[in-house]
C-alpha positions in Angstrom: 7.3 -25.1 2.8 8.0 -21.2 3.0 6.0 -18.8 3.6 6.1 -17.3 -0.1 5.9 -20.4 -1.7 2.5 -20.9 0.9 1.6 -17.9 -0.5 1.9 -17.9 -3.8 0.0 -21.6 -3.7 -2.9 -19.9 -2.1 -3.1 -17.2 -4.4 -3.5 -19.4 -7.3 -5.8 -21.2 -5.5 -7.9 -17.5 -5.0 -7.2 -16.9 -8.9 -8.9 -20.1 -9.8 -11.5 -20.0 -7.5 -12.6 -16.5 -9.1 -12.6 -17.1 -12.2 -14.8 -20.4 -11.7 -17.0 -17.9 -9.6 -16.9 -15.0 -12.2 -17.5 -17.6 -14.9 -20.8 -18.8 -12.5 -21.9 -15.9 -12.7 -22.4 -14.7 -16.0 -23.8 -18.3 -16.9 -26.0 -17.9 -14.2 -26.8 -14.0 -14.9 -26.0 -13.2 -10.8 -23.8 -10.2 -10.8 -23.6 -11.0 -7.3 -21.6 -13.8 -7.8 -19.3 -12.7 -10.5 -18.3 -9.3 -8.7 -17.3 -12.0 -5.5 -15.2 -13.6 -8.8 -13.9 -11.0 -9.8 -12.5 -9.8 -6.1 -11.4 -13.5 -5.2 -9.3 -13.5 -8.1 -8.0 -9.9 -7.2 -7.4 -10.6 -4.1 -5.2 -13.9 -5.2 -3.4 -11.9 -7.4 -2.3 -9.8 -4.7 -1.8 -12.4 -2.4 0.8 -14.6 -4.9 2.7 -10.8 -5.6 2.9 -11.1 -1.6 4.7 -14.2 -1.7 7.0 -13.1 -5.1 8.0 -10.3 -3.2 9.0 -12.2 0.1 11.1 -14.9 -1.9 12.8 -11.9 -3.4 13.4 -10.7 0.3 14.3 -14.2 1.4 11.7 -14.5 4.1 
């Protein structure tokens, strides 16, 4: 597998596990929790425009 397509996999992967987190959190009432959420699924989100970017480049 490429390194973009690896990528882009684990950023979905980061987007989901936010929003289960962020989700978590305001159930739970922890603002803890759902400000991790809400960074794991920022930092997914960058992390998949990483790998769009370098299948665009063709790395």
């Amino acid at each position: 597998m490429k390194s973009s397509t690896k990528d882009q996999v684990a950023g979905n992967i980061h987007v989901l596990k936010g929003k289960v987190k962020e989700i978590a959190g305001k159930v739970t009432d922890n603002p803890r929790l759902e400000s991790e959420g809400t960074a794991e699924k920022t930092g997914g989100r960058v992390q998949k425009k990483v790998g769009q970017v370098e299948k665009v480049l063709g790395k």
